[in-house]
C-alpha positions, -999 to 999 in steps of 0.1 A, spaced: -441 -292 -535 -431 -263 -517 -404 -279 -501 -392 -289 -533 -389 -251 -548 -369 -245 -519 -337 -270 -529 -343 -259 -568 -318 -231 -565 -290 -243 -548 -292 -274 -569 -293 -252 -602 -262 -235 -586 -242 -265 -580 -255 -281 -614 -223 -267 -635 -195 -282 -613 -217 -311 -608 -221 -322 -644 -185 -312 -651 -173 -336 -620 -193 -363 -634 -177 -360 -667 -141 -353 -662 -140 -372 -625 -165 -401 -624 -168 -407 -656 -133 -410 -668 -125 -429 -627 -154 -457 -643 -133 -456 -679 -104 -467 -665 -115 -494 -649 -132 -506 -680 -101 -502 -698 -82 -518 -668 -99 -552 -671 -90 -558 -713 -61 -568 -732 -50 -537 -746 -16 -539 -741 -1 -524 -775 -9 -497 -800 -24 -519 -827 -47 -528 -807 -56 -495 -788 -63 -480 -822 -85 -506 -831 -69 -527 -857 -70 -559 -833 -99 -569 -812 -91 -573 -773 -109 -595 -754 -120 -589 -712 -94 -600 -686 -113 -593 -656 -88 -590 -627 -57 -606 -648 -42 -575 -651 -42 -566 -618 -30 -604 -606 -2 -598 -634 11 -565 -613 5 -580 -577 29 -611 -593 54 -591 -607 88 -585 -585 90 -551 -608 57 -535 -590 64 -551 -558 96 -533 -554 76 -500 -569 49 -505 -540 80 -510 -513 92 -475 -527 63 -460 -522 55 -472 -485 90 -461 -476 88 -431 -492 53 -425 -474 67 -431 -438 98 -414 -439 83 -382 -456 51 -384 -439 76 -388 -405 102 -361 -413 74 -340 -427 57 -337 -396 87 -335 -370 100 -306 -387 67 -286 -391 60 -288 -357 94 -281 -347 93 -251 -365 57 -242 -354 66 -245 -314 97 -225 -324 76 -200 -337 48 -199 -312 73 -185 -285 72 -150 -301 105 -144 -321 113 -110 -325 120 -123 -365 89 -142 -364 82 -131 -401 119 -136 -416 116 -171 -404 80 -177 -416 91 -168 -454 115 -186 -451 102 -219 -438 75 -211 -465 92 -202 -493 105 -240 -500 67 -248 -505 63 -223 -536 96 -240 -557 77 -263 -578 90 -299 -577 106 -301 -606 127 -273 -600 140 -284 -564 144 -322 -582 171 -302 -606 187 -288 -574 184 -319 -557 196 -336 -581 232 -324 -582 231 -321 -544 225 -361 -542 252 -370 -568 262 -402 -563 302 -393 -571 323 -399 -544 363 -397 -534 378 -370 -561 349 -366 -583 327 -362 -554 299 -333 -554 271 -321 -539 263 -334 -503 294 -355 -509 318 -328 -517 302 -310 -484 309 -336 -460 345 -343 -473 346 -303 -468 338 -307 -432 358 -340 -426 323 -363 -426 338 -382 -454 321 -412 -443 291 -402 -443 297 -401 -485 272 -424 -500 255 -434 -535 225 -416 -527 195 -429 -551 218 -455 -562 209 -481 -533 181 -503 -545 170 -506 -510 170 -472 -500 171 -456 -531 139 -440 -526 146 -427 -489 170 -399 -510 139 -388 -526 119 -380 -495 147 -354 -483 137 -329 -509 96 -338 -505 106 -331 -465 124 -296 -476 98 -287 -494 66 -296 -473 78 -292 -440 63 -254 -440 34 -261 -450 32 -283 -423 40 -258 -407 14 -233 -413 -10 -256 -400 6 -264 -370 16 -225 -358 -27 -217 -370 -32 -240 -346 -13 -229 -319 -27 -191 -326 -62 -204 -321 -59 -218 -290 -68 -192 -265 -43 -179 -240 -65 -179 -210 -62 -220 -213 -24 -214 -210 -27 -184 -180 -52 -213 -164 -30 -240 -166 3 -220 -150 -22 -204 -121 -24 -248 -112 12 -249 -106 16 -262 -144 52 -264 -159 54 -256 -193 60 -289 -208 28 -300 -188 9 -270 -210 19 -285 -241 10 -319 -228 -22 -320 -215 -35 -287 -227 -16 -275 -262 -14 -314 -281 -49 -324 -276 -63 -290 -293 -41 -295 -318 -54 -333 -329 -73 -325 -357 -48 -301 -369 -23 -335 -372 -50 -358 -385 -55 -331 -413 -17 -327 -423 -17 -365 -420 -43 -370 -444 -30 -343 -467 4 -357 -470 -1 -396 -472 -27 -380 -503 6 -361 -518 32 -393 -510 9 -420 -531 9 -394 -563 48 -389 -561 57 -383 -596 77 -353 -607 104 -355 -579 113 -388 -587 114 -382 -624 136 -349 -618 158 -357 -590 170 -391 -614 149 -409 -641 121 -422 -650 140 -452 -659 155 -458 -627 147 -486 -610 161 -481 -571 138 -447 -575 108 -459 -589 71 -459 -576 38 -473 -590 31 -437 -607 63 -436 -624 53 -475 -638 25 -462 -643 42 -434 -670 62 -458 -681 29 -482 -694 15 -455 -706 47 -445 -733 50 -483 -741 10 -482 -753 1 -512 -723 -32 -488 -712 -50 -515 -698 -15 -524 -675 -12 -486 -666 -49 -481 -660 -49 -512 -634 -19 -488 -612 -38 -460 -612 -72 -476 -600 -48 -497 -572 -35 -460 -565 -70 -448 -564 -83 -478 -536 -55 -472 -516 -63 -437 -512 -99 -445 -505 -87 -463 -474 -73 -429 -460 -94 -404 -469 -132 -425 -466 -120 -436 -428 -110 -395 -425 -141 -385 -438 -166 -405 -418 -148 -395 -388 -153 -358 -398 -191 -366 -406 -196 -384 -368 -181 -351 -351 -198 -329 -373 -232 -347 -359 -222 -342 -322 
C-alpha cells in the first residue's frame, strides 16, 4: 500500500496530458480506422441521410489497386530519399565546416539557420517562381539564371516531369532543413571531448583518420536521430507541395495531398484509409528507433 501512495503523485501529475492524449490522439487514431473500413464515400451519406454498410479492408485494396496512389506512394519514396540524402550531406557539410573554428562562425550559423524559421508555405511561394517551368524567351527563375550564366541546358520543366516531378520539391525541403541538420550535427561535434582528438594525433593520427575512427562513431546516434526526424517530416509532406504548385497536380502529388483531396470531395472513409497507411508506415521507423533506444538505455 505504501508503495502504492508513492506513484499517486506523479500519476495525478501526468493525469491531464494523459486523458487529453487519449482523447485527441488515441481516440480520434481508433476513429479513423473505424471510419476507414465503411462506405462513406459522399456527403449524403456522411450526414446520415444514407446508411453505409462495413467494408473491412476494401478501401484500402481499392487504393493499393489504383495507378493514382501508386504514383502518389512513388512520389513520396522519392521525395523521402533524395531529401532525406541531400538533407543530410549538406548538414554535415556545414557542421565539419563549422567545427574548424571560423572566425564568422556565428554569421554562418544564422545564416544556415535562418532557412529553418521561413515557414513552408512562404519558401513554396518563393520556390515557386524560382522553379517555373518557362523556358527559351519566357524563361524565369532558375531558368532565366542559367541562360544568364550560359547553362542554358540545364533549362528544364521543373515539377512538370511526371517522373521526377517530385524531386523539384525536395530542393526547397533540402534548403530549408539542411540547418537544422545541422545543429545537430555541429552539437555533436562540441560534445565530443578534445582530449580524444589531442590522443588520437599524439598516435601519429592524420586528420581524416580522427574523423574516421574517432569523430563518426560518437556521432551515430546523432545521424540515427536526424534520420528518424526527417523520414517523420518527408511522409507528412503537405504544404510545400501544395505551395510550390497545386494541389491538383498530379507529377507533384503525395498520399497526403490525396489524402486532402478525399477529404474536399466528402470520400472520408477513402481519406481516412491514407492517413492510417501513413500512420503504419511511420510505425515502422519510429517503433524499430524506439526499441533500440529502450535496449541501450538498459545497458
Amino acid at each position: 500500500m505504501t508503495r502504492f501512495k508513492r506513484y499517486v503523485p506523479p500519476i495525478l501529475l501526468i493525469s491531464p496530458s494523459l486523458i487529453l492524449m487519449g482523447i485527441f490522439v488515441y481516440y480520434l487514431i481508433f476513429g479513423s480506422v473505424q471510419l476507414s473500413t465503411t462506405s462513406i464515400h459522399t456527403f449524403p451519406q456522411f450526414t446520415g441521410a444514407r446508411p453505409h454498410e462495413n467494408v473491412g479492408i476494401g478501401n484500402y485494396l481499392d487504393l493499393l489497386g489504383s495507378e493514382d496512389f501508386r504514383h502518389s506512394l512513388k512520389n513520396l519514396l522519392l521525395y523521402t530519399v533524395l531529401f532525406i540524402v541531400g538533407t543530410m550531406f549538406f548538414g554535415f557539410l556545414w557542421a565539419w565546416l563549422l567545427d574548424r573554428r571560423s572566425k564568422a562562425e556565428g554569421i554562418f550559423r544564422s545564416l544556415y539557420l535562418f532557412p529553418m524559421a521561413v515557414s513552408s508555405v512562404a519558401a513554396g511561394v518563393v520556390w515557386r517562381w524560382l522553379l517555373n517551368a518557362n523556358q527559351g524567351q519566357r524563361a524565369s527563375g532558375l531558368n532565366r539564371l542559367f541562360q544568364t550564366v550560359g547553362l542554358g541546358f540545364l533549362e528544364n520543366g521543373w515539377t512538370t516531369s511526371v517522373d521526377f516531378g517530385i524531386a523539384a520539391i525536395a530542393m526547397p525541403a533540402i534548403w530549408q532543413m539542411s540547418g537544422y541538420v545541422m545543429a545537430l550535427f555541429l552539437a555533436g561535434f562540441r560534445g565530443i571531448p578534445n582530449e580524444l582528438r589531442e590522443a588520437a594525433r599524439v598516435d601519429g593520427a592524420k586528420e581524416w583518420q580522427i574523423y574516421r575512427h574517432v569523430l563518426f562513431p560518437q556521432l551515430s546516434p546523432v545521424a540515427l536521430s536526424a534520420l528518424i526526424i526527417l523520414g517523420h517530416m518527408s511522409l507528412k509532406v503537405f504544404d510545400l507541395i501544395v505551395s510550390v504548385t497545386d494541389y491538383r497536380v498530379y507529377t507533384t502529388k503525395a498520399p497526403a495531398v490525396d489524402m486532402a483531396n478525399y477529404m474536399n470531395g466528402g470520400d472520408y472513409a477513402t481519406a481516412a484509409a491514407i492517413g492510417i497507411i501513413l500512420l503504419l508506415v511511420v510505425l515502422v521507423l519510429i517503433v524499430p528507433y524506439l526499441i533500440h533506444t529502450a535496449r541501450e538505455d538498459r545497458q
